[in-house]
N, C-alpha and C positions, 0 to 999 in steps of 0.2 A: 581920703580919696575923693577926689572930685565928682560931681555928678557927670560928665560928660567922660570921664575914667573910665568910672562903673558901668557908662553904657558900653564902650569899646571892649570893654573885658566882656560881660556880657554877653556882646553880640562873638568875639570871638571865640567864645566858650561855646555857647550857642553853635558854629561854623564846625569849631572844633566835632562835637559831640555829632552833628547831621554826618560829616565826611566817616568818622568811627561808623557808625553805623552803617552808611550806606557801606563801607569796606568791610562790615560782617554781614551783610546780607548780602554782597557779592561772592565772598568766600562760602558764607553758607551756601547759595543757591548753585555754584559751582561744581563745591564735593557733594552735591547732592545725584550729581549725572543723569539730570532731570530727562538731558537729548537723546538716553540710550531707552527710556520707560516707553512700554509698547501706548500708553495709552495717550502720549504725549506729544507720537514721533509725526503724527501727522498736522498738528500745530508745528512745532520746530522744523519743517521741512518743507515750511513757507515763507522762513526768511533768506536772503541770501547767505550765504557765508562770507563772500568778500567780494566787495565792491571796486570797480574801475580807481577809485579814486584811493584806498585804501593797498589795492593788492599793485607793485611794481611791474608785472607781467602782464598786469590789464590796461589799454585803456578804454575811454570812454567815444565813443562814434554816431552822432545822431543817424539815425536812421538803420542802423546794426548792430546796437547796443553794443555790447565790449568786444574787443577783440584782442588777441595778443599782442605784443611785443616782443622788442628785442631784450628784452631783460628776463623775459621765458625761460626757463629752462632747456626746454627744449628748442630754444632759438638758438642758444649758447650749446648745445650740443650736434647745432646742424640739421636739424629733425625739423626746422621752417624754415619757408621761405619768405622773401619782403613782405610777401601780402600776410602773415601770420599765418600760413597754413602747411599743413604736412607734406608738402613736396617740393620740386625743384621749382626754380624760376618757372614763371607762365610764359608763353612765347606766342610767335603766330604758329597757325596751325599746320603750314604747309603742304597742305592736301590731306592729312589726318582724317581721320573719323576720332571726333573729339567729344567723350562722356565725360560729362559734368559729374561729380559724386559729393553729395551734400549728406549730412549727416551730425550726430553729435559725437560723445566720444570715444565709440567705439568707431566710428568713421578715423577719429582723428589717430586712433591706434594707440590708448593712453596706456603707459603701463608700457610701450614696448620702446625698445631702445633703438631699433635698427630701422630706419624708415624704409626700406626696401625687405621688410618684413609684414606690412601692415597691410593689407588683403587690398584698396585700392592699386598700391604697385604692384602685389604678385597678380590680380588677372590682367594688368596690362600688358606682364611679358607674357602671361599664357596667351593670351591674343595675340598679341605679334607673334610667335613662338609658333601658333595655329593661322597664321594668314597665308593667304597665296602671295603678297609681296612683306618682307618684310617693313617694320615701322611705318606701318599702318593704322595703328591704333594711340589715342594716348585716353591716359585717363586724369584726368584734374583731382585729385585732391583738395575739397573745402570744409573737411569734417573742421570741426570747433569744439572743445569739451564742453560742458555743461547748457548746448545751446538747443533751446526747446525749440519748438515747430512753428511758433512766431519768428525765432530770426531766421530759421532755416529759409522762412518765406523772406525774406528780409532779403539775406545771402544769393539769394537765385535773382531778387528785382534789382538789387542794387551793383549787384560785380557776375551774377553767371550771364544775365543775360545784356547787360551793359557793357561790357567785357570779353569775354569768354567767349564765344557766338558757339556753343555745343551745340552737335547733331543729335545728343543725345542726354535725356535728364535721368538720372539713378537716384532718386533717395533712400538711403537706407535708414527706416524706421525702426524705434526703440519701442517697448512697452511704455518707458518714462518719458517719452517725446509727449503723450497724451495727457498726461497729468502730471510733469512738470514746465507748465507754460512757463516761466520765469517773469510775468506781465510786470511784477513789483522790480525787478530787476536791472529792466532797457527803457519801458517806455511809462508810464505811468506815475512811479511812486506809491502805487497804491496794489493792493492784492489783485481787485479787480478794477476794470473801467469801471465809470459812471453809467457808462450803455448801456448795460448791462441789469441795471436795476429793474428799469420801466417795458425795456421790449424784449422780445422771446428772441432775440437774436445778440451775437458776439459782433462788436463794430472794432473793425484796428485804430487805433490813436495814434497820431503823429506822435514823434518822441519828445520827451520835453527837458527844459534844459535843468540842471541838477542845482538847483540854490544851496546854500548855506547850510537853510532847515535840513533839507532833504541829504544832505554831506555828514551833520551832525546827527539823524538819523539812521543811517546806514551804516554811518561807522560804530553806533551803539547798540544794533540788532546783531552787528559781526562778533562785537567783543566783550557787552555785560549781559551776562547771563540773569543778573537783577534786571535789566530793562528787558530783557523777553519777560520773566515772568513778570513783571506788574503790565504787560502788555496784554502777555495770556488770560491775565485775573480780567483788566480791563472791557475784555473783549468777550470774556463768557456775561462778564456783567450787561453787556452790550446785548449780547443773544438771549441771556434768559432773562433780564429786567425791561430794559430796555426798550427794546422791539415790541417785547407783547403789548406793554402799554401805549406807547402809538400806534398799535396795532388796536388796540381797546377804544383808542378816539373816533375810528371809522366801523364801530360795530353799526348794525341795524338801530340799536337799540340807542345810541349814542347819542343829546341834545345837538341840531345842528351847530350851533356856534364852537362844541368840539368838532364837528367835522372839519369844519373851517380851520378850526387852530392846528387840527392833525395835518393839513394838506400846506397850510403854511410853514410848517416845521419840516414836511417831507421836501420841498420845495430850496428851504434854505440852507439842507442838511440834507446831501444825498445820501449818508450813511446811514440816515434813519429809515429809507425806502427799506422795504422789503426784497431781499433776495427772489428774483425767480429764476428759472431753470437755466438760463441763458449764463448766469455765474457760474455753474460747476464746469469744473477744467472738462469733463467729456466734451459740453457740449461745447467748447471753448475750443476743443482740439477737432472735434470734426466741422466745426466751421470754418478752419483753420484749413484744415486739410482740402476742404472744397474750393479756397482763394485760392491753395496753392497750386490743385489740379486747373484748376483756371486761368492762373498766371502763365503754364506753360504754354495751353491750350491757345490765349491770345500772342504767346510769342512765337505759336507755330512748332513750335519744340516735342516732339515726344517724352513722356513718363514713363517711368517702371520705377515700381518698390520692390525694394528687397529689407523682409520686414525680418528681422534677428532677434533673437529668444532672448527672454531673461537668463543669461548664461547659467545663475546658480540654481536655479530651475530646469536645466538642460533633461535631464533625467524625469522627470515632473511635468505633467502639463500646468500653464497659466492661465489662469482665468480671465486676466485680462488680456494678454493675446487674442484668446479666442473673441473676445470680446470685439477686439476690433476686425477681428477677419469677417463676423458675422457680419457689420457694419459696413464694412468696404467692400466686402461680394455684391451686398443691394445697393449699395448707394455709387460705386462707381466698377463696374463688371467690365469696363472698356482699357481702363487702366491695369497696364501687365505686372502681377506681385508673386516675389517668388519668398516661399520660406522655406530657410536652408536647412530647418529639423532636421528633417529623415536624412539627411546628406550624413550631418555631423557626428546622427549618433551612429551610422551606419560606418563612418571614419575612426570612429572611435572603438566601437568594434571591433574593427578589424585589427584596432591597435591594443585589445585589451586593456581599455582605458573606462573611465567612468565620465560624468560632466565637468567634473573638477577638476580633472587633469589640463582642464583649457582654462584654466583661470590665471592670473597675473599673481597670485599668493593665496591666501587664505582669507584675508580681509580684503581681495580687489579681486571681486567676478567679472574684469574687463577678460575680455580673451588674451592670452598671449599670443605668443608666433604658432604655436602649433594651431590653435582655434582660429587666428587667423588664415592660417595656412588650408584648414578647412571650407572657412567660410568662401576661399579665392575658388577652392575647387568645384564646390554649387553652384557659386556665381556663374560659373564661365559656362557652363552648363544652359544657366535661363537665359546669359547674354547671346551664347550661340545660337537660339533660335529667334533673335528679335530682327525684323526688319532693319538692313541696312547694313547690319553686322553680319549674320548669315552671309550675305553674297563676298562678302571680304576673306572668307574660311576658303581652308583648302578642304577636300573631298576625299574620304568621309572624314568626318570629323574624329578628332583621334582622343584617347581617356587622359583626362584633363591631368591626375596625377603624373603621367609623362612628359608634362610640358616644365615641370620645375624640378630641378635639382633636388637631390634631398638634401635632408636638414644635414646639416653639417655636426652636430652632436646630439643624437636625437631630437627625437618629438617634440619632448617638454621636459623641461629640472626637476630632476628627482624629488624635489619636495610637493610636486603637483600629481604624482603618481600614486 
């Protein structure tokens, strides 16, 4: 055998033996169900799952990060419209009184089949249903699933208020709007901005356009479970080695020609700055939340939040609920927020139900039609006393469960009881 043989064997063997490997360390890390371990779930539940470029129902949008298609499921079911979103064609308004309803995806109704089940349509006909002239009211439809409170702000600059011209803004807020920003997801590439290292504040980033790397990236975070972990290992390596020691270059005590080499490597290497507060998703979300009360404020538009519970916590208070109500009382007291708790469990009650009777199954605590059916009836409740709405009602206002039909086979499926 030739020397130039033996190296091609060699190196093939070599090729051969890397690919086995890496194919048992993917199998290993796999069956290992690394994404269900409680102390794990909060690294894995910072990557995307599926990316615009990767998922057929997604695409990609500067400036709104993904949106759906018509290869959606539920586009193919009739459950969107052109624009990707849960309702019928957008039209002119024709003297309407027209709320805008942004949201993730319990806005978008996921989990239910019937779009004239999903709490945006039913308080529309309870509104018309309750006006002095009929078709008086409409409600827009732009929940999006998985969309944090960056594109929600996104969604209102780019198409509610460019488009839409609403008398009216509804956001309805999640628990997970606050701490799943999806930054890594639309506009960045990266967990966090770079802003974010140096100043106490969260800055928005224009979106950027997705190369090669960032394609071959994304699609290895969605589908090897080996490249999460040597990412997770990379990255603690990152926080516990790492950091301290160019952390170590700028002590007191530190020769200045270190300091100098510390402030050149932090300089050339933003990831070697030090986190300050300004990275964690809270602060990330209520900075967020102040562009967004801002955004309507400069378009002249009225706000209300309608902020809805961790459904499988329905029974339970949340900690982090509370969390943000404490936050949003003092920081914007002018902004009308309703929470449909007391409504739901008070609904449920009545119906000898518990919180899980409103869940989509067992492994999907979205609401169903009966939870939504709920949530339509508090709503209409906070909506009847808002400026502009009010004067459209007829007098007195009549109990919202009279305004819809009942269910046409109960509540909820027998396996949510």
């Amino acid at each position: 055998m030739t020397r130039r043989r033996k190296l091609l064997f060699v190196t093939l063997l070599a090729c051969a033996m890397g690919t086995g490997l890496l194919a048992l360390g993917e199998i290993w890390f796999h069956g290992l169900a690394l994404y269900e371990r409680p102390w794990r779930i909060a690294w894995f539940q910072r990557r995307p799952t599926t990316m615009p470029y990767t998922d057929p129902a997604r695409s990609f949008q500067p400036g709104l990060g993904w949106v759906r298609t018509r290869e959606s499921p539920y586009a193919k079911a009739g459950r969107m419209n052109s624009w990707g979103y849960p309702d019928g064609e957008f039209g002119p308004k024709n003297g309407r009184f027209r709320i805008a309803l942004v949201g993730d995806s319990v806005t978008f109704g996921s989990g239910v089949k019937d779009l004239h089940a999903i709490f945006g349509s039913l308080v529309e006909d309870m509104l018309n249903a309750a006006a002095r002239e009929p078709g008086s009211f409409e409600v827009v439809n732009l929940g999006t699933e998985g969309y944090s409170m960056v594109q929600i702000y996104a969604t209102l600059e780019h198409i509610v208020f460019r488009w839409l011209d609403p008398d009216l803004v509804l956001y309805e807020f999640s628990p997970n709007d606050f701490v799943d920003l999806g930054i890594e997801a639309y506009e960045t590439g990266q967990r966090y901005p770079s802003q974010c290292f140096d100043e106490e504040r969260f800055d928005f980033r224009a979106p950027r356009t997705y190369f090669v790397r960032e394609r071959i990236h994304f699609w290895l975070e969605s589908h090897s479970s080996l490249y999460e972990e040597l990412r997770y290992r990379m990255a603690l390596f990152r926080y516990q080695v790492v950091l301290p020691l160019v952390a170590e270059l700028n002590a007191p005590s530190a020769p200045q020609w270190a300091k100098d080499a510390g402030d050149r490597l932090r300089e050339r290497f933003p990831s070697l700055r030090p986190f300050t507060r300004a990275c964690s998703d809270d602060n990330q979300g209520y900075v967020t939340f102040d562009n967004l009360v801002a955004l309507c404020r400069d378009a002249g538009r009225p706000l209300v939040v309608l902020s809805t519970p961790t459904f499988e916590f329905l029974d339970d208070p949340d900690p982090t609920y509370q969390m943000f109500f404490d936050w949003y009382f003092e920081k914007h007291p002018q902004v009308p927020l309703w929470n449909p708790v007391d409504d739901m469990r008070a609904g449920l009650h009545d119906r000898g139900l518990t919180g899980h009777a409103i869940c989509v199954s067992d492994r999907d605590c979205h609401p169903n039609e009966l939870g939504h059916r709920l949530i339509a009836e508090s709503l209409f409740r906070f909506l009847a006393q808002q400026p502009g709405v009010r004067e459209r009602l007829r007098d007195p206002l009549v109990d919202p469960r009279s305004l819809l039909p009942p269910p046409a086979q109960g509540d909820a499926p027998p396996s949510n009881r």
